[in-house]
C-alpha positions in Angstrom: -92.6 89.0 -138.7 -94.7 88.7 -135.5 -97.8 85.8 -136.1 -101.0 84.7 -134.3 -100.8 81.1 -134.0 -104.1 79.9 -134.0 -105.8 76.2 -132.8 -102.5 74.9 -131.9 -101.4 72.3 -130.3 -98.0 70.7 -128.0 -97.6 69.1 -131.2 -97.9 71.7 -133.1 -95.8 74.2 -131.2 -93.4 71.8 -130.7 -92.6 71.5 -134.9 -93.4 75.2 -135.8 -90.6 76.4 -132.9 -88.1 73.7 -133.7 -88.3 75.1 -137.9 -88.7 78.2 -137.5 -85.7 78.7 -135.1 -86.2 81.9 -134.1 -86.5 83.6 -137.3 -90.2 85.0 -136.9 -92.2 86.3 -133.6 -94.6 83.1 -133.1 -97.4 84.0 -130.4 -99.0 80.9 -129.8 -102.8 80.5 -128.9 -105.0 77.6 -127.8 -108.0 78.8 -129.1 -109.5 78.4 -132.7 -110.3 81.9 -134.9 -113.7 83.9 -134.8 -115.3 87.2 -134.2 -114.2 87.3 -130.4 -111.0 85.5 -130.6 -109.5 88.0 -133.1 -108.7 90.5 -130.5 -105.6 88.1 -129.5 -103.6 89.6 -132.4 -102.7 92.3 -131.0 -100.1 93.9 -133.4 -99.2 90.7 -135.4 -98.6 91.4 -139.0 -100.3 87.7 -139.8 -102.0 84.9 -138.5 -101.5 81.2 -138.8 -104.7 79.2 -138.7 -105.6 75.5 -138.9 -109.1 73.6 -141.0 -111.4 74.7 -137.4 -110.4 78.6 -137.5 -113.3 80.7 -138.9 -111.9 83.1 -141.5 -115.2 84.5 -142.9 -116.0 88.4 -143.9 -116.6 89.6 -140.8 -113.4 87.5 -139.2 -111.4 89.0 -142.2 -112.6 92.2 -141.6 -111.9 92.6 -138.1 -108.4 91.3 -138.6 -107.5 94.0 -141.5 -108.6 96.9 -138.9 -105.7 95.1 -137.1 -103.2 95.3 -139.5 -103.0 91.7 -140.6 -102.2 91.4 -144.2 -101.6 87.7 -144.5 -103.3 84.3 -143.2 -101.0 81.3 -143.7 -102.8 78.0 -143.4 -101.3 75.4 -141.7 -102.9 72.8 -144.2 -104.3 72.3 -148.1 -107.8 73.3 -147.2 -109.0 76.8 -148.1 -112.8 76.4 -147.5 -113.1 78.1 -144.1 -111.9 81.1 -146.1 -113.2 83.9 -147.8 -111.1 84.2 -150.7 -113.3 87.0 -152.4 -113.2 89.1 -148.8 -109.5 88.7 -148.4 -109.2 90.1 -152.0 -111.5 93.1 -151.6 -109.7 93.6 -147.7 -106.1 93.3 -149.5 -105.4 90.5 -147.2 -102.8 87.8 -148.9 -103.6 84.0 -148.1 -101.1 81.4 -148.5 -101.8 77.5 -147.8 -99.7 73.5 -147.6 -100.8 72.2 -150.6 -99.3 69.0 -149.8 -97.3 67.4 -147.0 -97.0 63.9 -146.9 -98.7 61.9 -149.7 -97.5 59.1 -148.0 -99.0 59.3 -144.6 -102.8 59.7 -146.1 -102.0 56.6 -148.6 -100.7 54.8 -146.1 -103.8 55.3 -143.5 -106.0 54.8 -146.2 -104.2 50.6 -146.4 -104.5 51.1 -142.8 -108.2 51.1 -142.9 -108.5 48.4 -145.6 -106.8 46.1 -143.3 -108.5 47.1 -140.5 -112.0 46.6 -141.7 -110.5 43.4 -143.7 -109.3 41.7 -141.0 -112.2 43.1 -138.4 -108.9 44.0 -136.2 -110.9 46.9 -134.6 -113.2 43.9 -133.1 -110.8 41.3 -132.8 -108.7 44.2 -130.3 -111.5 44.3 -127.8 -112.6 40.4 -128.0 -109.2 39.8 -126.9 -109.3 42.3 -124.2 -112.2 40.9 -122.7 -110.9 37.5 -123.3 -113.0 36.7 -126.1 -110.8 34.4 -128.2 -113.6 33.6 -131.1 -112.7 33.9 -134.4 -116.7 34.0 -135.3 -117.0 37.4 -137.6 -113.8 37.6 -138.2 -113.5 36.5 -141.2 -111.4 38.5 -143.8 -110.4 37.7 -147.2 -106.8 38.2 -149.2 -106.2 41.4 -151.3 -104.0 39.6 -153.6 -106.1 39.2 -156.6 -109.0 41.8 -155.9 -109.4 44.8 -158.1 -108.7 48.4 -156.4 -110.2 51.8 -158.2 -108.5 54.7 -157.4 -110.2 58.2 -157.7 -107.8 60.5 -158.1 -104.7 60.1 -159.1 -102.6 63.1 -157.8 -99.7 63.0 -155.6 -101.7 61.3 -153.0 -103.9 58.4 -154.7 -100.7 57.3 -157.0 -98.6 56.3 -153.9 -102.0 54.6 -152.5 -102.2 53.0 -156.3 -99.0 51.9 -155.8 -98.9 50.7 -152.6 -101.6 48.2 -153.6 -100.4 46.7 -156.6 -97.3 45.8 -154.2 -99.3 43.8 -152.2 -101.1 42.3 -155.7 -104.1 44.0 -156.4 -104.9 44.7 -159.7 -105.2 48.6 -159.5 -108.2 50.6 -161.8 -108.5 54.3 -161.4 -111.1 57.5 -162.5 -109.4 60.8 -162.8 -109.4 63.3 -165.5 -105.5 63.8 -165.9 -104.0 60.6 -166.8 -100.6 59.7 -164.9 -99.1 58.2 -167.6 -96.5 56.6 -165.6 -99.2 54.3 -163.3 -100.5 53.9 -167.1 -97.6 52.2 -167.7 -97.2 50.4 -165.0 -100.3 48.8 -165.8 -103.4 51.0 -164.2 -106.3 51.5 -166.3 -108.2 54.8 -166.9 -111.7 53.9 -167.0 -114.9 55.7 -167.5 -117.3 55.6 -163.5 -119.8 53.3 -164.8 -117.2 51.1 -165.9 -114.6 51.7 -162.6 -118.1 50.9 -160.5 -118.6 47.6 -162.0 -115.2 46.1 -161.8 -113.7 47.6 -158.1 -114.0 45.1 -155.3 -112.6 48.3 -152.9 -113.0 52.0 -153.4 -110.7 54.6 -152.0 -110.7 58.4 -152.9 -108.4 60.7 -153.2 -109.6 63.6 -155.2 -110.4 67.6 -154.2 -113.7 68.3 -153.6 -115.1 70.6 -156.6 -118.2 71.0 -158.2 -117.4 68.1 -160.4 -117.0 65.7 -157.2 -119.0 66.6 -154.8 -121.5 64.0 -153.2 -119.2 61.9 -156.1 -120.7 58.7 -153.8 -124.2 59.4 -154.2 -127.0 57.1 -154.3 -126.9 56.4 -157.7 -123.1 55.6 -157.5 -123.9 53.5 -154.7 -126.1 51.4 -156.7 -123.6 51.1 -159.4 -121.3 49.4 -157.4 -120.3 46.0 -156.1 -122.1 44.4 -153.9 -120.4 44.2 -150.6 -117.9 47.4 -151.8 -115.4 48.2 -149.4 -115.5 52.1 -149.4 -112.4 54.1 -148.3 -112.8 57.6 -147.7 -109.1 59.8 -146.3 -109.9 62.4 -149.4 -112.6 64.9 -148.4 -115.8 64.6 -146.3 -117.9 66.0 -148.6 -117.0 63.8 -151.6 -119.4 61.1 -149.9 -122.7 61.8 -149.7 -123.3 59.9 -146.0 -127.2 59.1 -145.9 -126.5 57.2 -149.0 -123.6 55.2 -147.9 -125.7 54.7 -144.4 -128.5 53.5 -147.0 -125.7 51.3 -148.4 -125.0 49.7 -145.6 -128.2 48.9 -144.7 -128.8 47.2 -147.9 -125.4 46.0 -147.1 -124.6 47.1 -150.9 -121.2 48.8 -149.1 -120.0 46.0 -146.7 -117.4 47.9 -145.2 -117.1 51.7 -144.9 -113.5 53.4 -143.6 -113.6 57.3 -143.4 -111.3 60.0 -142.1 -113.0 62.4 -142.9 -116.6 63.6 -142.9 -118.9 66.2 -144.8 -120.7 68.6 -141.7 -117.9 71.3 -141.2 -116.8 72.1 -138.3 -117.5 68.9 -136.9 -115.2 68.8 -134.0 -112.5 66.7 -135.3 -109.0 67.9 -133.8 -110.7 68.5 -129.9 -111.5 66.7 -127.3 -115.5 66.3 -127.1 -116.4 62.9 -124.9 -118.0 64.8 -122.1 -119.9 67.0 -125.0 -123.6 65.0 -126.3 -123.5 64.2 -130.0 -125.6 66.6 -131.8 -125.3 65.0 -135.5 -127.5 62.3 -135.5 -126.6 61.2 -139.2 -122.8 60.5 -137.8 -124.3 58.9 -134.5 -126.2 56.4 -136.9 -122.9 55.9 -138.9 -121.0 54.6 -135.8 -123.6 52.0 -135.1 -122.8 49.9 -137.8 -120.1 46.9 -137.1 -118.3 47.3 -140.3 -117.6 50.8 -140.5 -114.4 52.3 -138.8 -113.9 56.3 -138.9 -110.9 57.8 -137.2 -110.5 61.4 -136.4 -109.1 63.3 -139.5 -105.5 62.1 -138.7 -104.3 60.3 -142.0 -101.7 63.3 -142.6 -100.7 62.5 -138.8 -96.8 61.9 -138.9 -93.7 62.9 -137.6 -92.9 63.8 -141.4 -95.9 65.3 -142.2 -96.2 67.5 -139.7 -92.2 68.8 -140.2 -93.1 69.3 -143.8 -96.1 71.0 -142.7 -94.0 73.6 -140.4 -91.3 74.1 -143.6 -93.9 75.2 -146.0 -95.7 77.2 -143.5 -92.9 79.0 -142.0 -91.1 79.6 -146.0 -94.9 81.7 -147.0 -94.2 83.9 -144.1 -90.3 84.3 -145.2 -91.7 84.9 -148.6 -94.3 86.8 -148.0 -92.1 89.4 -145.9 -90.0 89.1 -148.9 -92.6 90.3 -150.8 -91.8 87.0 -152.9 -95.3 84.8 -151.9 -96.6 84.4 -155.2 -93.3 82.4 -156.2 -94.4 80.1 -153.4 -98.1 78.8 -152.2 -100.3 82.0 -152.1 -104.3 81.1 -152.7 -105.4 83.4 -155.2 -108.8 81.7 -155.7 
């Protein structure tokens, strides 16, 4: 099957031509999808598009009159997609629902300890020869109560990942994982999981049930001084209220990976570009918050799990076996 390859990078190419060993026609292209870029795909059969490509009605459309009946998605999200479109174009779209649980859980301890320990400060002190310890202070997680939102494949190797280190672990999720049960988690209603969590990290979708989840009100319900650790979903946090949190210094530490405006240029290479969103400029001016680019599923395992799954929809698909695999359907 001949694909578009869309918003790739070396990296990228690098796993996708290594898995798929020449089994499928990969045409590889810099560029992320829209209206003018479609043209690229020629005669492919499909395309294969990352969370920056622009697969809306009119994208959709122009792609049909091209022959493409399938979009693989090089990743879990489905948002930039027009699901209903697809349908009413007869355009199949298949997805990763998951790579590497443990690469997101363990960025998400990555940014605990880094906004713990300061160690994003402590790094440039040192390389200015600053050797003063003076707001550096951390304090142990041994002890200290984590909540968990979200308890799926992700946010139960995060859960326990920090009871190894000696947290006592709370979590808020609608489906009980009766084996963290067990091992001594408790389930416990979002006024209550508020109350007690000294750190907060999320790992749920984003649905109409949890979206803006951290809002105001939720902010005020905390802790004060709540570390806040966000590797989920942008739009689960509602970000004028955790900036309004950290001026209050309700949230005393805020980690993200993720952020709510879409498109926001994560994945590229903008410092000669002027930052337009003022709400995220305002959010990097505060010394205890640390936000890294969208790369917690960044690993040499995630990415070759990434490549598998995305390379067996194709196979399936011209097997005219996708539903038995990852096809989107709504």
């Amino acid at each position: 099957m001949k694909v578009a390859v869309f918003s790739t990078k070396s990296y990228d190419r690098e796993s996708l031509t290594q898995t798929n060993a020449g089994r499928h026609e990969l045409v590889f292209h810099d560029v992320a999808l829209n209206v003018k870029t479609a043209a690229l795909v020629e005669d492919c059969n499909a395309v294969c598009c990352f969370v920056n490509d622009q697969l809306n009605a009119a994208v959709l459309k122009r792609l049909s009159l091209q022959g493409v009946t399938l979009v693989v998605l090089r990743c879990a999200e489905v948002q930039q997609v027009d699901l209903a479109a697809a349908k009413t174009l007869g355009i199949t779209v298949a997805r990763v629902p998951g790579y590497s649980p443990h690469a997101v859980a363990e960025h998400a301890l990555g940014l605990i300890l880094m906004l713990n320990r300061h160690l994003h400060r402590a790094h440039y002190r040192v390389r200015e020869n600053d050797y003063s310890l003076n707001g550096l202070l951390g304090f142990d997680l041994a002890g200290k109560t984590v909540g968990v939102i979200g308890t799926g494949a992700i946010g139960s190797v995060f859960a326990r990942i920090m009871q190894a280190i000696g947290c006592k672990v709370i979590a808020n999720d609608p489906v009980v994982d009766e084996s963290l049960q067990a091992a001594g988690v408790a389930y416990l209603s979002l006024d209550e999981f508020y109350k007690q969590a000294d750190i907060i990290s999320l790992h749920c979708p984003v649905n109409k049930n949890t979206r803006h989840i951290i809002n105001a009100a939720a902010v005020e319900a905390m802790k004060n001084g709540v570390m806040l650790i966000n590797t989920g979903a942008g739009a689960l946090v509602d970000t004028e209220a955790a900036i309004e949190g950290l001026k209050t210094r309700k949230i005393g530490y805020l980690g993200l990976d993720v952020y709510e405006a879409p498109n926001h240029g994560f994945y590229e290479d903008n410092s000669n570009q002027v930052l337009q969103d003022d709400v995220f400029a305002r959010l990097l001016t505060f010394p205890n918050v640390v936000v890294t680019g969208h790369q917690a599923f960044f690993t040499r395992e995630s990415l070759a799990t990434i490549s598998e799954q995305t390379l067996e929809n194709i196979t399936a698909f011209e097997s005219g076996k996708l539903a038995l695999v990852h096809q989107v359907t709504e």
